[in-house]
C-alpha positions in Angstrom: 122.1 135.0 328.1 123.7 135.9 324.9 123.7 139.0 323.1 121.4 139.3 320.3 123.6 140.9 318.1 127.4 140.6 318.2 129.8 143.7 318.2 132.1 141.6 315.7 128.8 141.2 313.6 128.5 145.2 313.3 131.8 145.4 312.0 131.3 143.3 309.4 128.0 145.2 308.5 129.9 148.6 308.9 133.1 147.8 307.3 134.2 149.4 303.9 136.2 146.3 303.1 136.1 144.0 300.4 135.9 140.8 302.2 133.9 141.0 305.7 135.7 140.5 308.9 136.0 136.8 309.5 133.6 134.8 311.4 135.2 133.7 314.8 134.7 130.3 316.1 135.0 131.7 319.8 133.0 134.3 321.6 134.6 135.9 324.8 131.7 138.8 326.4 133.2 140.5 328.7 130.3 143.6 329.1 128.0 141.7 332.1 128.9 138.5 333.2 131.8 137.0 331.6 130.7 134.6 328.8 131.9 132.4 325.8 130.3 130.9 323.4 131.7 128.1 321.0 130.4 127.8 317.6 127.3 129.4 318.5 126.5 127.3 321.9 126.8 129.4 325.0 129.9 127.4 327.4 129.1 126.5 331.1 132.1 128.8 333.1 134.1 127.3 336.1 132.3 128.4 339.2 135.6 129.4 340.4 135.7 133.7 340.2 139.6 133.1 339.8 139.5 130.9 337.1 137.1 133.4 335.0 138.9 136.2 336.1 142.6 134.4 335.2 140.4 133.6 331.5 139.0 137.2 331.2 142.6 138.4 331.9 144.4 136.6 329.3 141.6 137.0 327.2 141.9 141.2 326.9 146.0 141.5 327.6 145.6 139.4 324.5 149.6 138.3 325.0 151.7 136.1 326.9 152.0 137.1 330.7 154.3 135.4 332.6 153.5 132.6 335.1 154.6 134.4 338.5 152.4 137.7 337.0 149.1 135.9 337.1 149.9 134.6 340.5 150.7 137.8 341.9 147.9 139.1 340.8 144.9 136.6 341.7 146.3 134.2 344.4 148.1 135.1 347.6 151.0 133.6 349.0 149.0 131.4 351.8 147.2 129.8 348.6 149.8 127.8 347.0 149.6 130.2 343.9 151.5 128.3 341.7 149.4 125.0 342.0 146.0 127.3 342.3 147.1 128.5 338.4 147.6 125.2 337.5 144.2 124.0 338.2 142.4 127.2 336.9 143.9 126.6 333.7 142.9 122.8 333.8 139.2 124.6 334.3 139.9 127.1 331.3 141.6 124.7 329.0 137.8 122.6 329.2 135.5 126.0 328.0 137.9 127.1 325.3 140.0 124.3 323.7 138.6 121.5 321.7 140.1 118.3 320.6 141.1 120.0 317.3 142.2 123.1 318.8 144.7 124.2 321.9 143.5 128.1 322.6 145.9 127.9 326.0 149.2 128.3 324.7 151.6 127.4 328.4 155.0 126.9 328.8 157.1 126.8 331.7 157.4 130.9 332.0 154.4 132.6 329.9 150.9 131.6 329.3 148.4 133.0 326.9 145.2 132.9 324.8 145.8 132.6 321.2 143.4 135.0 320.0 143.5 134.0 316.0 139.6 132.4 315.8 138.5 134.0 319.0 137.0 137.4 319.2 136.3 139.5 322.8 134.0 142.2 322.3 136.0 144.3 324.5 138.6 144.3 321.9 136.0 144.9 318.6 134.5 147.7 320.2 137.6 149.3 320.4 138.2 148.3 317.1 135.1 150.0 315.9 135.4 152.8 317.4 138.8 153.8 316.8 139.0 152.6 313.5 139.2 155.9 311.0 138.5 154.0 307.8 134.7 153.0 309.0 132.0 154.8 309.2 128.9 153.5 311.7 125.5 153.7 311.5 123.3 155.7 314.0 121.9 152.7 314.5 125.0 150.4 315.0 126.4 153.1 317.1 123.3 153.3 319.5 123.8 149.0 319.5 127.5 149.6 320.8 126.6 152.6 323.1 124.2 149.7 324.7 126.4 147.5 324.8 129.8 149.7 326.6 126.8 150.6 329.5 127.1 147.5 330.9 129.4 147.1 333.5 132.9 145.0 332.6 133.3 141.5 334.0 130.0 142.0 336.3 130.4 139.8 339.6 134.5 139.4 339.3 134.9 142.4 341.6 137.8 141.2 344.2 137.9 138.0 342.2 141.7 138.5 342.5 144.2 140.6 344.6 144.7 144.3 344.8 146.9 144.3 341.5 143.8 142.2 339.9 141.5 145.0 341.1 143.6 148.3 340.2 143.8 146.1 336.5 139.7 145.8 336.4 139.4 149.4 337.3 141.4 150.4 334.5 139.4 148.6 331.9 136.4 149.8 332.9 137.5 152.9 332.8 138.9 152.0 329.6 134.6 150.9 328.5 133.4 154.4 329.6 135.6 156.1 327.8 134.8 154.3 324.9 131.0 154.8 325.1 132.2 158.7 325.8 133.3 158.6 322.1 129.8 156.4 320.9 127.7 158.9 322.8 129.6 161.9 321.4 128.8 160.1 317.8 125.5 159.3 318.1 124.7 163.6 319.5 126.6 164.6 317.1 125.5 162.6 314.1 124.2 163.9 310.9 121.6 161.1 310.0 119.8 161.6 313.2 117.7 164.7 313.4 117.7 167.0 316.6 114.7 165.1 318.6 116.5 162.2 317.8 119.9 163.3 319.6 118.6 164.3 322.5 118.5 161.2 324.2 122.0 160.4 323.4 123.5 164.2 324.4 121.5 163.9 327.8 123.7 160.5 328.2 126.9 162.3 327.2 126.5 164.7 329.5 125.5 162.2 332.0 129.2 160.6 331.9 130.7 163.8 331.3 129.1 166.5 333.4 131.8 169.0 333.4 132.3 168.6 329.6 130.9 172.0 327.8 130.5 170.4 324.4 127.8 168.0 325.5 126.1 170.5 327.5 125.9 172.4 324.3 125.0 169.4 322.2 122.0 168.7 324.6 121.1 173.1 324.3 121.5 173.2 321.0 119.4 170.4 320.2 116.8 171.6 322.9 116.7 175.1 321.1 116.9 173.4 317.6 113.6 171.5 318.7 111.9 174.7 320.0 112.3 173.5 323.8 114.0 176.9 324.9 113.0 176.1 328.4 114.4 173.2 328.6 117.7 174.4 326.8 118.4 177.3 329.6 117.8 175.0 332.4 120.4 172.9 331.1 122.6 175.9 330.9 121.5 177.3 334.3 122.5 173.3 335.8 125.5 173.2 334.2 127.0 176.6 334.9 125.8 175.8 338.5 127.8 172.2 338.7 131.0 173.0 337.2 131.1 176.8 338.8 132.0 177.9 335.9 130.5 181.7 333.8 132.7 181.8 331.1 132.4 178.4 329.8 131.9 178.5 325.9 128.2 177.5 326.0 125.7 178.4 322.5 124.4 181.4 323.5 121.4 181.4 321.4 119.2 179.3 318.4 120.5 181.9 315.5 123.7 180.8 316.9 123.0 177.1 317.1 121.8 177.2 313.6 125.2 178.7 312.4 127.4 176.2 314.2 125.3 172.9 313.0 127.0 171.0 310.4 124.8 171.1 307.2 123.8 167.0 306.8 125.8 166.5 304.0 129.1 167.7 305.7 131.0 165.0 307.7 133.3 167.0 309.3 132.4 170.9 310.4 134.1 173.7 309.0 137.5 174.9 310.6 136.2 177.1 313.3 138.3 179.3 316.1 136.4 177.4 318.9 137.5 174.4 320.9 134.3 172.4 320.6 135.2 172.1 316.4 138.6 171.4 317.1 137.8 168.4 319.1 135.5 166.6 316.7 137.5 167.4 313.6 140.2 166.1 315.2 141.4 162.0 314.1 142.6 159.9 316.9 145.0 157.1 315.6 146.9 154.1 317.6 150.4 152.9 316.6 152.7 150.6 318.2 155.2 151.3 320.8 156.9 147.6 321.6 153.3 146.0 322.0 152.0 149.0 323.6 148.9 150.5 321.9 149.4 154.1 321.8 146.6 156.8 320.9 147.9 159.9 319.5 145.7 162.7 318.0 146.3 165.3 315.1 144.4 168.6 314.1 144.7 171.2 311.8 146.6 172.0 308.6 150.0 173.1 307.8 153.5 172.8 309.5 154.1 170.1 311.8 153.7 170.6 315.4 154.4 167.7 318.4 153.8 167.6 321.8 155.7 165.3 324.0 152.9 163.5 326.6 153.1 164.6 329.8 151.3 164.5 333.4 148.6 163.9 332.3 146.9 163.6 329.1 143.8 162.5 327.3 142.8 163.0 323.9 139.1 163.4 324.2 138.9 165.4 327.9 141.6 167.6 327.4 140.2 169.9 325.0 137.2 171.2 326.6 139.7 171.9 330.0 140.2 175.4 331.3 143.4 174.6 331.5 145.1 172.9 328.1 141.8 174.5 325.4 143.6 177.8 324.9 146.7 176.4 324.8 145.7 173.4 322.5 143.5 176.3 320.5 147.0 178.0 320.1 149.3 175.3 318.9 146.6 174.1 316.2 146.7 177.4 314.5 147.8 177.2 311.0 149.5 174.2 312.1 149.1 170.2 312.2 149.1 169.5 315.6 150.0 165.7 316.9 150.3 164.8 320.3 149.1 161.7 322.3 148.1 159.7 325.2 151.8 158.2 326.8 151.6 154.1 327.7 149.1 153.8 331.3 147.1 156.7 330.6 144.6 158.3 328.6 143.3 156.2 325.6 146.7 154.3 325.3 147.2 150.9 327.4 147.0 151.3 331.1 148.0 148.0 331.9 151.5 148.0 330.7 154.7 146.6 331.5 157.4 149.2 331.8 156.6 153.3 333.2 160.1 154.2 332.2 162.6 156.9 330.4 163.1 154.5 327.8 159.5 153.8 327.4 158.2 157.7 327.3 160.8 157.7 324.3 159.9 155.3 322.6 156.4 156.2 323.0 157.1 159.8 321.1 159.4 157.8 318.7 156.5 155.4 317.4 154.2 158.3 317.3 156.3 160.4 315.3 157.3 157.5 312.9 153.6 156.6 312.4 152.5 160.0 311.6 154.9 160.1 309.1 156.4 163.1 309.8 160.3 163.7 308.9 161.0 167.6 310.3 159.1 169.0 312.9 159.5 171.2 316.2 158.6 169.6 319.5 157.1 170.8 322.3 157.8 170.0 326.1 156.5 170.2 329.1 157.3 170.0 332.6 158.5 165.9 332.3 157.7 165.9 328.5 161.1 168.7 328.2 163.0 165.3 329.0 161.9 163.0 326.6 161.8 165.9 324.0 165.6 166.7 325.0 166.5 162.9 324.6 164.5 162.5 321.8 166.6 165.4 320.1 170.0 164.0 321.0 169.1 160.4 319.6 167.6 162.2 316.5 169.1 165.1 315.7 168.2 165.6 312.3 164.2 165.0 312.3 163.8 168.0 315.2 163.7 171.3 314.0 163.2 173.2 317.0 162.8 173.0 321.0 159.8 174.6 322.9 160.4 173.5 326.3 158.2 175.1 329.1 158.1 174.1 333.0 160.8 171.6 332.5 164.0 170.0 334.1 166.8 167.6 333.1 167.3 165.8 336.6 164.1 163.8 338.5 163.6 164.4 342.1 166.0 161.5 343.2 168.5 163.6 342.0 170.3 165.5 344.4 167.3 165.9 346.4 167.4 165.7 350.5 166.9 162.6 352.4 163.4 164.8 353.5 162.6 165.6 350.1 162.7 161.7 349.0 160.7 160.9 352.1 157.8 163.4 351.2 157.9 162.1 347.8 157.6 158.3 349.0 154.8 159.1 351.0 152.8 161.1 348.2 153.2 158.0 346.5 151.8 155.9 349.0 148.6 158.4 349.3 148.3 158.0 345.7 147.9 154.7 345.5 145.1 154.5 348.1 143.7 157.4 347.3 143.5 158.4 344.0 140.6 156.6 342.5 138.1 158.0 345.4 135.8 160.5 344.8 137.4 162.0 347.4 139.7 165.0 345.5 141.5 165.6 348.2 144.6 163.3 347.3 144.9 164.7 344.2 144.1 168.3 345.2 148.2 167.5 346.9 149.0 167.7 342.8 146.3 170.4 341.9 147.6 172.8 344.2 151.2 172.5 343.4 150.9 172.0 340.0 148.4 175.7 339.9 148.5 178.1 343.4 147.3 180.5 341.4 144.0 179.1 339.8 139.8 179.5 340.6 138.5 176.7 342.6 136.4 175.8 339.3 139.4 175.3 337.6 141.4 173.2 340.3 137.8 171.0 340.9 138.4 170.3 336.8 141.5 168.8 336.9 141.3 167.1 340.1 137.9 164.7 338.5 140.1 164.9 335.0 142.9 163.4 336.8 140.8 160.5 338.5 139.7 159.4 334.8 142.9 159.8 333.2 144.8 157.2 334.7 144.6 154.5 337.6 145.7 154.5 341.1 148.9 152.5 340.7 149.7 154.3 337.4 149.8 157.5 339.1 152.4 156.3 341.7 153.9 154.6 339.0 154.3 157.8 336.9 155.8 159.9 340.2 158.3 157.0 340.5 159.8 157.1 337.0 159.9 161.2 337.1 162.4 160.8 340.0 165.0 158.8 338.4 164.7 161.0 334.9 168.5 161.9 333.9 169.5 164.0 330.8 171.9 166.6 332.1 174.6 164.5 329.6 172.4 165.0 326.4 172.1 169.0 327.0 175.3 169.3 325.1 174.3 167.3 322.3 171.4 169.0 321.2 172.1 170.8 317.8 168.2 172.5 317.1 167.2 175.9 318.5 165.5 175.8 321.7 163.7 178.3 324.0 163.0 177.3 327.0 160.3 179.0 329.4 159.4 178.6 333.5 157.6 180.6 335.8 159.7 182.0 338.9 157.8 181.1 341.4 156.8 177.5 340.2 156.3 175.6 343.4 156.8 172.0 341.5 160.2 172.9 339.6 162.6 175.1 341.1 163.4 177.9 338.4 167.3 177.0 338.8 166.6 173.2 337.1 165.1 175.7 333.7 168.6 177.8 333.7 170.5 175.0 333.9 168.5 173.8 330.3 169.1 177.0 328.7 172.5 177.4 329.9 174.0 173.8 329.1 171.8 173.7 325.9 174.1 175.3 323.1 172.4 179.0 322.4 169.0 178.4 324.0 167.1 181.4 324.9 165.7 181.4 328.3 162.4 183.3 329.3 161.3 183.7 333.0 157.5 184.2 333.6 155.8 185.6 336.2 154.1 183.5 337.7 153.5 180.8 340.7 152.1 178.0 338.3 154.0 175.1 337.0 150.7 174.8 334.5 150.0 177.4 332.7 146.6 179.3 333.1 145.2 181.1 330.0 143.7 183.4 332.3 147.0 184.7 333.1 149.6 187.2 331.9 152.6 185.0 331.4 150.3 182.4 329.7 149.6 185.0 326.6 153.8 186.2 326.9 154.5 182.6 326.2 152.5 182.3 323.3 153.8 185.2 321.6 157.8 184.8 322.2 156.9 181.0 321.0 155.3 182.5 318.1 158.1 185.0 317.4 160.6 182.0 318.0 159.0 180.0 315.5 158.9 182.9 312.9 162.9 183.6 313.4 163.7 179.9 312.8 161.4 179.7 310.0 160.0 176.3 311.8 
């Protein structure tokens, strides 16, 4: 059954363009059941779960994927994979070509989709919603929030191999992130009066239930509504869940009046609290290769980057006990940029290379589409790396180093044969465990990573973990940290750097830091006291951090 209204037909009602998106001849659906439509009429689909899955594959990669990739991914080696892809593209070729016009682009290496009259509502919603130049209805939005509940490719679940399935997971991941951002529109929007939000705040919080600004959209809309009862059993639940008593919650309706954006007023007034920060900030995609990368700024003022690191997300990270303060800090009377590295986050998941090279030239595209020319960066733990190279490669666009937690050698690297072997086998847990709602593989990362934090806080980055990046993207990540090599760039680097680490960091021995500042040409090096390789805020060395990096900044004049 078809939609009744199309995704690519609200962007044509909602865009701000002279000339209206154009009508596409194709239709790929890919919320439910998979689905095309030609010219209007709805297409009968192979029976075959591969061959949907191989054209609902090609469909959202949207480029050319080599031959023995598809196989690997849908056929095993018992199925003669080769001659299997073969005949689901003979199946495919017969729901999207015409005599007039090929679709299936094949040679003897690559195949692809082209995409030039077809349009996949996976890749309009995104479209939509990350497009800063259009502004969306309440209506519209609510339309798209609809639409993003269903669940992605319905009925292809193990249609393919495990590769296939770590692929699907991703995308769907990829869906309810995106009707995160519609929900968080539609509670937050000014044409829709408090009664009217509720519904759509309940839902936020729904998908997000350790997120503390839409349990104080849904309270503040309670209390703006007269509801009070309502409002503090919301509190009382949510306080309750998460474990948490010093969450930033609204604390009362005076309050709730203050903080409400007057309706007239897109964004809300520069505010000291995290909950502002996050929706005035503008999320942005750029290029790396053909990787879509999401990077985010805030603020006003000097530049500020932050080199990605493990691990990121635009839209979860600043309501976390963890990065807020932090975040809160470096927007300060600054422009703050930093973004969501290739395979996690709102960037690309499913992506070719989780390399050095790539986590470069991630920063590099990010940096050159922000349009930035001087600017300090800031690194941490594996970010220190790519901000170091970056450095070297571009001496004259980097004003300053803040590195913090970091080393120049992975753990391949003079490590013991026992060290590599406990490494291999975290690997190995993380790609069968990670995506469980089980924490406990990734409370093995949560504990080294913070010995010193509240359970509340280690509960919060264990389920922000689980929906930051995939299974296989996780191992992925730990396997490209270990080969990470920049000892012979130290000497290169001509900007002032001061580089911080905690003592007792049980993730990064203290010795890889003073080898930084002491091969890094007058770096000033800072020990912290503390056990964490994170961070807290909560902590002493957290707020001495701040203010030598403040004081660092001040003497450079950067």
């Amino acid at each position: 059954m078809s939609k009744p209204l199309t995704l690519a037909a609200l962007a044509n009602a909602s865009s701000h363009e002279t000339s209206a998106l154009p009508c596409k001849a194709l239709k790929i659906s890919v919320f439910g059941e998979l689905q095309v439509a030609q010219s209007g009429q709805t297409q009968q689909l192979p029976p075959s779960r591969k061959a949907r899955a191989l054209l609902a594959y090609l469909a959202m990669t949207g480029r050319p994927v080599r031959r023995e990739r598809l196989c690997e991914m849908l056929w095993s080696i018992p199925d003669d994979p080769r001659a299997s892809l073969r005949w689901a593209l003979s199946r495919i070729r017969k729901v999207i070509d015409t005599p007039d016009i090929q679709r299936i682009q094949a040679d003897r290496e690559r195949i692809a989709i082209d995409l030039s009259d077809v349009e996949v509502d996976f890749v309009t919603a995104r479209s939509l919603l990350f497009d800063s130049d259009r502004i969306i209805s309440a209506k519209d939005l609510s339309t798209i929030a609809n639409t993003l509940s269903e669940t992605v490719l319905d009925g292809l679940d193990y249609a393919g191999e495990q590769d296939f399935e770590t692929w699907l997971m991703g995308e769907r991941e990829d869906a309810r992130l995106m009707q995160v951002n519609a929900l968080r529109r539609l509670a937050t929007h000014a044409d829709l009066d408090p009664a009217d939000r509720i519904k759509w705040s309940y839902r936020w919080l729904d998908l997000m239930p350790f997120e503390a600004q839409a349990a104080n959209s849904l309270i503040a809309d309670f209390r703006a509504t007269g509801r009070f009862e309502e409002a503090a059993s919301i509190e009382r639940r949510f306080r309750r869940d998460t474990r948490h008593t010093s969450v930033d919650l609204v604390p009362d309706y005076k309050q709730v009046q203050r903080l409400t954006p007057p309706a007239n007023i897109e964004r809300p007034p520069r505010d000291s609290s995290r909950r502002w920060r996050l929706r005035s900030q503008t999320i942005s995609f750029c290029k790396s290769d053909d990787i879509n990368i999401a990077y985010a700024e805030v603020g006003e003022g000097r530049p500020l980057v932050k080199a990605a690191n493990w691990l990121n997300h635009l839209e979860l990270d600043w309501g976390s006990p963890i990065w807020g303060q932090a975040f809160l800090a470096c927007a300060h009377e600054r422009r703050f940029i930093r973004y969501d590295s290739r395979g996690n986050g709102l960037s690309d998941w499913n992506v070719k290379d989780i390399n050095m090279e790539a986590f470069v030239a991630d920063l590099e595209a990010v940096v050159d589409a922000a349009g930035i020319d001087r600017f300090p960066l800031l690194g941490i733990s594996q970010g220190c790396a790519v901000s170091i190279e970056y450095a070297a490669r571009h001496p004259e666009r980097v004003s300053g180093l803040v590195l913090i937690s970091g080393y120049a050698a992975g753990w391949r690297i003079g490590s013991t044969p026992q060290e590599r072997e406990r490494r291999e086998a975290v690997m190995t847990l993380t790609r069968h465990g990670w995506g469980t709602p089980n924490p406990a593989y990734r409370q093995i990362f949560s504990q080294t990573f913070m010995p010193d934090a509240k359970p509340e806080d280690l509960d919060w980055f264990n389920e922000f973990q689980r929906q930051t990046t995939s299974p296989e993207n996780a191992a992925r990540f730990l396997d490209a940290f270990g080969d990470i090599d920049v000892r012979h760039r130290l000497r290169d680097i001509k900007a002032p750097t001061i580089v911080f680490h905690a003592r007792g960091d049980q993730r990064i021995d203290i010795n890889q830091a003073r080898e930084l500042a002491t091969e890094i040409p007058g770096a000033e090096f800072v020990p912290l006291d503390s056990r964490n390789h994170i961070l807290l805020e909560s902590e002493p060395a957290w707020q001495t951090c701040l203010d030598k990096a403040i004081a660092f900044f001040r003497k450079h004049d950067i």
